[in-house]
C-alpha positions as CSV (number, residue, x, y, z in Angstrom):
1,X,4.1,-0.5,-36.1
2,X,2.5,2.6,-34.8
3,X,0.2,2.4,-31.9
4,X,-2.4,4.4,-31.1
5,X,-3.6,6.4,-28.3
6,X,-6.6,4.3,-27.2
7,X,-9.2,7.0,-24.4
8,X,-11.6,3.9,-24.9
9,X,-14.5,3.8,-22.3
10,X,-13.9,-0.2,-22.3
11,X,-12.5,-2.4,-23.6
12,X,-9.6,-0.2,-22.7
13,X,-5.8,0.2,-23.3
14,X,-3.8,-2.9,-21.7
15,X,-0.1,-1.8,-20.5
16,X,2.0,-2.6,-23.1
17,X,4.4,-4.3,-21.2
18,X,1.6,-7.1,-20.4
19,X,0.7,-7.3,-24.5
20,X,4.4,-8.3,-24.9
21,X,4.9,-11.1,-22.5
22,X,1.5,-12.1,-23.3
23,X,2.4,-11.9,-27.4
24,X,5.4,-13.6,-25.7
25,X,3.7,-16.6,-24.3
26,X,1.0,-17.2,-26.6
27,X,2.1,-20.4,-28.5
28,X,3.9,-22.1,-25.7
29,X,3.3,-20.9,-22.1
30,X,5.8,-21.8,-19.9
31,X,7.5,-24.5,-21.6
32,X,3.9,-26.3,-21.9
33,X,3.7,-26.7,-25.3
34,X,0.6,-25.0,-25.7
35,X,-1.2,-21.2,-25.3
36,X,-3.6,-20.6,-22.2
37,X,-6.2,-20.3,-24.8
38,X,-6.5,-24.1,-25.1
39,X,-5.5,-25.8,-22.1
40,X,-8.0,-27.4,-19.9
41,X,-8.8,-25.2,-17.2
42,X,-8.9,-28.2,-14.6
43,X,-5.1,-28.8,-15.5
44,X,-2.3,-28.0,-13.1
45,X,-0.7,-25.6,-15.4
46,X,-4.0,-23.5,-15.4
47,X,-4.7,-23.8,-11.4
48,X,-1.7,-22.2,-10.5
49,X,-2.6,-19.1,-13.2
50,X,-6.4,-18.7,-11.4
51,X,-4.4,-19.4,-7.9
52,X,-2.1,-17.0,-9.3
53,X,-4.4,-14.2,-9.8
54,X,-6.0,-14.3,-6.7
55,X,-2.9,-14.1,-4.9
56,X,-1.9,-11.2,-6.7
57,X,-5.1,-9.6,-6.5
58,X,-5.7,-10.4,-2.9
59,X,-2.0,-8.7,-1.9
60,X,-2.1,-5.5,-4.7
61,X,-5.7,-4.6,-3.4
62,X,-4.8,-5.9,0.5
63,X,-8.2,-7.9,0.4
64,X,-8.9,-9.6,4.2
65,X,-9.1,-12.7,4.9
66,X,-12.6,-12.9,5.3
67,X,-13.4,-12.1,1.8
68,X,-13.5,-14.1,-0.7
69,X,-12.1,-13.5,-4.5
70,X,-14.9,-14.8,-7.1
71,X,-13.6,-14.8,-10.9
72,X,-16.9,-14.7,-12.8
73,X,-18.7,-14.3,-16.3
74,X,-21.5,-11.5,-17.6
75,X,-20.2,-8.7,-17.0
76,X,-21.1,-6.1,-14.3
77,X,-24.4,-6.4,-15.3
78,X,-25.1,-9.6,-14.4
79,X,-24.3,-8.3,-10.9
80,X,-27.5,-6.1,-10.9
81,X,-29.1,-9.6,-10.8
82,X,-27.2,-11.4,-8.8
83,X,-26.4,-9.0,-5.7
84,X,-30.2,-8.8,-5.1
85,X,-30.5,-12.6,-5.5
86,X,-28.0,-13.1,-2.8
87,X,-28.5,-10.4,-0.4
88,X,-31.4,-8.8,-0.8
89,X,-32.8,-12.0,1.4
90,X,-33.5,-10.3,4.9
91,X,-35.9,-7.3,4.5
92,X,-36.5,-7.7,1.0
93,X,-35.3,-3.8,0.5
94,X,-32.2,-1.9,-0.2
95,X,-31.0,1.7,-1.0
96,X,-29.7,3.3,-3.9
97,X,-27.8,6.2,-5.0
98,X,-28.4,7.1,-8.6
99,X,-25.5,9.3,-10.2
100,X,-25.7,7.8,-13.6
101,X,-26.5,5.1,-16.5
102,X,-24.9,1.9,-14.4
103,X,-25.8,2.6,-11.4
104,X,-29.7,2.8,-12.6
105,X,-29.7,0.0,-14.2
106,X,-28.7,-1.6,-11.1
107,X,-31.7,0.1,-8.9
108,X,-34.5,-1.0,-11.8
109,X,-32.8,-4.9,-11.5
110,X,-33.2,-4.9,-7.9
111,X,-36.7,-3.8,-7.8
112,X,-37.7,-6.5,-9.7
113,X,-36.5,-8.9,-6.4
114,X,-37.3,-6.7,-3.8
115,X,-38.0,-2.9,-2.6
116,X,-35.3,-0.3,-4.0
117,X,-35.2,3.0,-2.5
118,X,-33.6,5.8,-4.4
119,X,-32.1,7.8,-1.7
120,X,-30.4,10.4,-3.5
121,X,-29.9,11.1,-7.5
122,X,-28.2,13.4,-9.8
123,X,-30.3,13.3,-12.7
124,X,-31.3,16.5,-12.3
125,X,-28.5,17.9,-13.9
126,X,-27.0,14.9,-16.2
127,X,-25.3,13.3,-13.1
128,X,-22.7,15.8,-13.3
129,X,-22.5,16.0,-9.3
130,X,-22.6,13.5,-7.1
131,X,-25.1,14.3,-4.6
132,X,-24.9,15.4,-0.7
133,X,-26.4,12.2,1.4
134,X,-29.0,12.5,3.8
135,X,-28.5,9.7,6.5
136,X,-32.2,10.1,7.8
137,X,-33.1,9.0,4.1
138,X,-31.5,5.5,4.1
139,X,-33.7,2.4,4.7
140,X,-33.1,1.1,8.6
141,X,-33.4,-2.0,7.9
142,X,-32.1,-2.3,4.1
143,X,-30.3,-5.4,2.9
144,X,-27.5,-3.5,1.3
145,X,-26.5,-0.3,0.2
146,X,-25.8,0.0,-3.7
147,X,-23.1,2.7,-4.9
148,X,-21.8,3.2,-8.2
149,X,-18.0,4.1,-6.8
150,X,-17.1,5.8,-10.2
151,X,-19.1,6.5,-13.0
152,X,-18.0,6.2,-16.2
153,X,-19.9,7.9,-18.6
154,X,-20.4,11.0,-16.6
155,X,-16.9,11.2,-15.2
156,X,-17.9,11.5,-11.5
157,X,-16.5,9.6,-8.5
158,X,-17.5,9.1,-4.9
159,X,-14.5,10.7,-2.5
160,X,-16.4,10.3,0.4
161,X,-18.6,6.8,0.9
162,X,-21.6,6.8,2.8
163,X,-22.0,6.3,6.4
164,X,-24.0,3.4,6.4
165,X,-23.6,2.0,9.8
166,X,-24.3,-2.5,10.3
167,X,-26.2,-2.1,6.6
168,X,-23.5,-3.6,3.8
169,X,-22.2,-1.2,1.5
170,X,-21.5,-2.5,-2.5
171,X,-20.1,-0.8,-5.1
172,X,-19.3,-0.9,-8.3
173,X,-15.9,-0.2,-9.6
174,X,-15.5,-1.5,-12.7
175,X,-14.1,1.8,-13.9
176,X,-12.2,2.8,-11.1
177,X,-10.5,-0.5,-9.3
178,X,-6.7,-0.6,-9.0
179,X,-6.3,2.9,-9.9
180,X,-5.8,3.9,-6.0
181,X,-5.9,1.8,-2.9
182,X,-9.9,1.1,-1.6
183,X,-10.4,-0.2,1.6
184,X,-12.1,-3.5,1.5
185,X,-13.1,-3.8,4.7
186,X,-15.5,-0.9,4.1
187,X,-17.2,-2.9,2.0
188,X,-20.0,-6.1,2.3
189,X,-18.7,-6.5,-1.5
190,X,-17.2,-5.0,-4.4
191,X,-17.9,-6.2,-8.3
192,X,-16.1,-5.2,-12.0
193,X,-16.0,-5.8,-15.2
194,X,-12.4,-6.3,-15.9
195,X,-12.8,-4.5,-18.8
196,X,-11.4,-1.2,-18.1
197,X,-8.1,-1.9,-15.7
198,X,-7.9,-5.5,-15.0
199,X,-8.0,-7.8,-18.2
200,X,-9.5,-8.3,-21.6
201,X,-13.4,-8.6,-21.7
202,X,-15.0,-11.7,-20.1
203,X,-14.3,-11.2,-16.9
204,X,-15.9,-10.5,-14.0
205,X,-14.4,-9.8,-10.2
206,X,-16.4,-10.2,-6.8
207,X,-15.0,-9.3,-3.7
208,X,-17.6,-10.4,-1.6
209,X,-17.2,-10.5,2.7
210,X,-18.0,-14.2,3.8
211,X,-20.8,-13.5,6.2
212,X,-23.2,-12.5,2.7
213,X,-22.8,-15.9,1.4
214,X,-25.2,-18.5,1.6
215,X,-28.6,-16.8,2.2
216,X,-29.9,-16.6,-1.7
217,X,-33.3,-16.8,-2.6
218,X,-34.8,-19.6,-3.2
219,X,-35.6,-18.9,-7.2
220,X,-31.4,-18.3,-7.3
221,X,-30.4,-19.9,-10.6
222,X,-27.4,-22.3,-9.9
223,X,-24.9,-20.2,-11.7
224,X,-26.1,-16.8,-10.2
225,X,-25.5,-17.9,-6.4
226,X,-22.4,-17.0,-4.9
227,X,-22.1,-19.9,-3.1
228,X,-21.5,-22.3,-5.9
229,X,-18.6,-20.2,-6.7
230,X,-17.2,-19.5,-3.3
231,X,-17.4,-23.3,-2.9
232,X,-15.6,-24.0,-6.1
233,X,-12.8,-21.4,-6.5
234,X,-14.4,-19.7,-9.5
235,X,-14.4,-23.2,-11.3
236,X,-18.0,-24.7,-11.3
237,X,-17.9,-24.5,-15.1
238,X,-15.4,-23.1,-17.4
239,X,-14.2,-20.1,-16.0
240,X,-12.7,-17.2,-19.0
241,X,-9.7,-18.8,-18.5
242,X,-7.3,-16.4,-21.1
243,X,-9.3,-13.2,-19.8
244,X,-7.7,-14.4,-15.8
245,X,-4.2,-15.2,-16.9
246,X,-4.4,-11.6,-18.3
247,X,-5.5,-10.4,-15.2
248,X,-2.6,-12.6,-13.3
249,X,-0.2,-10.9,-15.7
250,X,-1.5,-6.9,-15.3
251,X,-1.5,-7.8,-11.3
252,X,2.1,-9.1,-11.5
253,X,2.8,-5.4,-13.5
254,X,1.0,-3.3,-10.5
255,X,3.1,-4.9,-8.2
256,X,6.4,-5.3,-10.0
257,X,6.3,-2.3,-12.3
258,X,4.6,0.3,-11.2
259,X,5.2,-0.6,-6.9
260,X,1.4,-1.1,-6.0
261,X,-1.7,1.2,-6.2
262,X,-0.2,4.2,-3.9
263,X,2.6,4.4,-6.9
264,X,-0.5,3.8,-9.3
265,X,-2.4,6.5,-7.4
266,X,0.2,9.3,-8.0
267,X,0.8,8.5,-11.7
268,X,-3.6,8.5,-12.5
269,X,-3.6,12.0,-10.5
270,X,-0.7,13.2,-12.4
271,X,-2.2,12.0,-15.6
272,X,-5.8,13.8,-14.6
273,X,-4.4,16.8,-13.3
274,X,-2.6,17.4,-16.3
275,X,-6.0,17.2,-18.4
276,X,-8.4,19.0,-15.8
277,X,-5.6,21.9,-15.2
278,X,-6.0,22.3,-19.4
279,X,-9.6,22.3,-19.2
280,X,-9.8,25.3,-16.8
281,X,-7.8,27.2,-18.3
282,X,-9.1,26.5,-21.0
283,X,-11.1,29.3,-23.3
284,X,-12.4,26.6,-25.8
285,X,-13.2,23.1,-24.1
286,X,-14.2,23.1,-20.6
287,X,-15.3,20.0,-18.3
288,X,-18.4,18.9,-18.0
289,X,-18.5,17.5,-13.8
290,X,-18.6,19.6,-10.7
291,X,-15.1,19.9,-9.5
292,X,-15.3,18.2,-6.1
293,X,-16.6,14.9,-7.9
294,X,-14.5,14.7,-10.7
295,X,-13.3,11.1,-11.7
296,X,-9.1,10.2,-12.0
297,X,-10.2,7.9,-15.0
298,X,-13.1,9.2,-16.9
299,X,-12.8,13.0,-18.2
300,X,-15.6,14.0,-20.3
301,X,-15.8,17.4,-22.0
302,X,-17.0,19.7,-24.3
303,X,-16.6,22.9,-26.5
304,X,-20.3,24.0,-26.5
305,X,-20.6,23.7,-30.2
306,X,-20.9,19.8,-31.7
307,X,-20.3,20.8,-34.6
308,X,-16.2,21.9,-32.9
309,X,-17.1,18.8,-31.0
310,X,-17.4,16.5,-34.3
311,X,-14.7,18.1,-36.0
312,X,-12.6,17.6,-32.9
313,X,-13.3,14.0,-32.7
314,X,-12.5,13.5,-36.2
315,X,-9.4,15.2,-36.4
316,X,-8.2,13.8,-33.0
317,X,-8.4,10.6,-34.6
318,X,-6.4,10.9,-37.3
319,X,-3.8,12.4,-35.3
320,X,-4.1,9.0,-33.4
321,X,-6.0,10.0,-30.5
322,X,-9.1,7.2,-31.0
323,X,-12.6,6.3,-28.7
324,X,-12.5,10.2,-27.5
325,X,-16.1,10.9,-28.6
326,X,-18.8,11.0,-25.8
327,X,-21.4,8.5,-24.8
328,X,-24.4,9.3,-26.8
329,X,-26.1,9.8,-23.7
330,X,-24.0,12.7,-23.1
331,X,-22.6,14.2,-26.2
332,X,-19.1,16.0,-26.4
333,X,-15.7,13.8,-26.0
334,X,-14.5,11.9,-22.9
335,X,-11.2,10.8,-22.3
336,X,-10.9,7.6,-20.1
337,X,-7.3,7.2,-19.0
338,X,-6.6,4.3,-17.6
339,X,-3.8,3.1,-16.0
340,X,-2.5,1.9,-19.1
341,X,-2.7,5.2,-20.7
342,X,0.9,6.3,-19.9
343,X,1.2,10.0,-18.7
344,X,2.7,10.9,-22.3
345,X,-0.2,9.9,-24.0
346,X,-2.6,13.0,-21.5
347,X,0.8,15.2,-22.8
348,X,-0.1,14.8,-26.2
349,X,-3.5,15.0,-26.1
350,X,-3.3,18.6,-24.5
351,X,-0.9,19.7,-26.3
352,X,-3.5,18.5,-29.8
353,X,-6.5,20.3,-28.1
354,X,-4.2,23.4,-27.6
355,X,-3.4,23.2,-31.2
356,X,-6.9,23.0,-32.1
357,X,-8.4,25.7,-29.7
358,X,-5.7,28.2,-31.6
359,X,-7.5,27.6,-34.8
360,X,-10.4,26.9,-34.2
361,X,-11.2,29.3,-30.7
């Protein structure tokens, strides 16, 4: 069996490791007789998985006590609903900062609740920068303050987080959580789509601080209050039971593997320096994101030709390099690496676009 190189976007490369014991465990899991792909989710067997993953979750990401761990459905984008449903209750008005596709789509979803207030954007230049914050720009009284932590189309990632005082900060980090510590407590809440670093697709994480539940509007559908879920533990209805025994397993991997997210940390910035240090020096491809902003996950770039792009793609593939083209909205290739891409598969990949930039230069 040969496997492939996978610089998908999401769904993403799982560590292989996790595959195995999951390959391992999927007719009879833990002498039960049965895969966690059909057992009841209000058995035993299947509350100490979901207790399990919180846990682990809870001690790899050093979450406080005064959070709590929701394990949700539909996606990240449901949260562009839902975070203005359940916080956007005081003021009616929050601030945004616009630095790509994602985080958009969450500014034009919360405008349909309440007032959004773009306080700063990068459009102007394809969100290839993040862009310098004005403090005297953000909303005084704003419900919350929406960030998109790292972006993943565009390849750009906040290193600095905005100063924004008694006013809740959330973020999403689909693309970039458990690559590196983040410190919670900075945070009123934190949401991702498992899809990237945590899990199969399916799942959804919220890392919301207590103090932010309970004040939905009125119009809150049932399922879109975080209440009912905080009151529950994530089991109201069904929760995507196989996608969080995944996640229970690739948590148990951080910590027991790899040593936790400082350990995870220096492998992801080995990994990308290895790539950027390539790409400028590079007389062929170059990158396509200011350098100060540049993303440990998401590395888009391009040659300046697509036609060399095209033919890069296509040959990359069938050297077994696969999902390296660009998003359409941006053109080019992007390589996402994961923490499950392993440092040897960034290797090989430069050493391929070395190859191809002496033939083709």
């Amino acid at each position: 069996m040969k496997r492939v190189y996978n610089f998908s976007a999401g769904p993403s490369m799982m560590p292989e490791p996790v595959l195995k014991r999951a390959a391992a465990e999927m007719l009879d899991y833990q002498g039960s007789g049965q895969s966690v792909m059909e057992m009841s989710h209000r058995s035993k067997i299947f509350e100490g998985i979901i207790s399990s993953a919180e846990s682990l979750l809870r001690e790899v990401m050093n979450i406080p006590d005064n959070y709590k761990v929701l394990f949700l459905q539909g996606g990240a984008s449901s949260q562009f609903a839902m975070v203005p449903l359940n916080l956007m209750t005081k003021n009616k008005k929050a601030d945004f900062v616009l630095t790509g596709q994602w985080a958009t789509k969450a500014y034009k979803e919360a405008a349909r609740y309440g007032t959004a207030n773009v306080v700063a954007s990068s459009k102007d230049k394809t969100f290839s920068y993040i862009p310098d914050l004005d403090p005297q720009t953000f909303s005084k009284y704003a419900d919350y303050f929406h960030i998109c932590l790292n972006n993943t189309i565009y390849g750009t990632k906040f290193h600095t987080l905005p100063e924004t005082g008694d006013v809740p900060l959330v973020a999403d980090v689909s693309s970039c959580i458990l690559s590196e510590p983040i410190d919670v407590s900075k945070f009123g809440l934190l949401y991702a789509g498992a899809q990237k670093n945590m899990a199969p697709a399916g799942l959804t994480v919220v890392i919301i601080r207590e103090d932010l539940i309970g004040h939905a509007m009125e119009v809150t559908p049932t399922m879109f209050n975080y209440q009912t879920h905080a009151d529950n533990n994530s089991m109201f209805n069904t929760p995507p039971c196989y996608s969080i025994y995944m996640c229970m397993l690739v948590l148990d991997w951080l910590k027991n593997t790899i040593g936790g997210l400082e350990e995870m940390k220096k492998i992801n910035e080995k990994k990308a320096g290895i790539l950027y240090n390539f790409l400028d020096n590079s007389k062929l491809f170059k990158g396509t994101v200011v350098p100060k902003d540049r993303s440990l996950m998401n590395i888009p770039f391009v040659t300046g030709s697509e036609e060399l792009d095209a033919k890069f793609v296509k040959e990359a593939e069938e050297h077994g390099f696969v999902n390296i083209k660009g998003h359409r909205s941006v053109g080019g290739m992007r390589a996402s690496i994961y923490n499950a891409m392993p440092v040897e598969g960034v290797e090989k990949l430069v050493d391929f676009m070395a190859a191809f930039e002496k033939k083709n230069g």
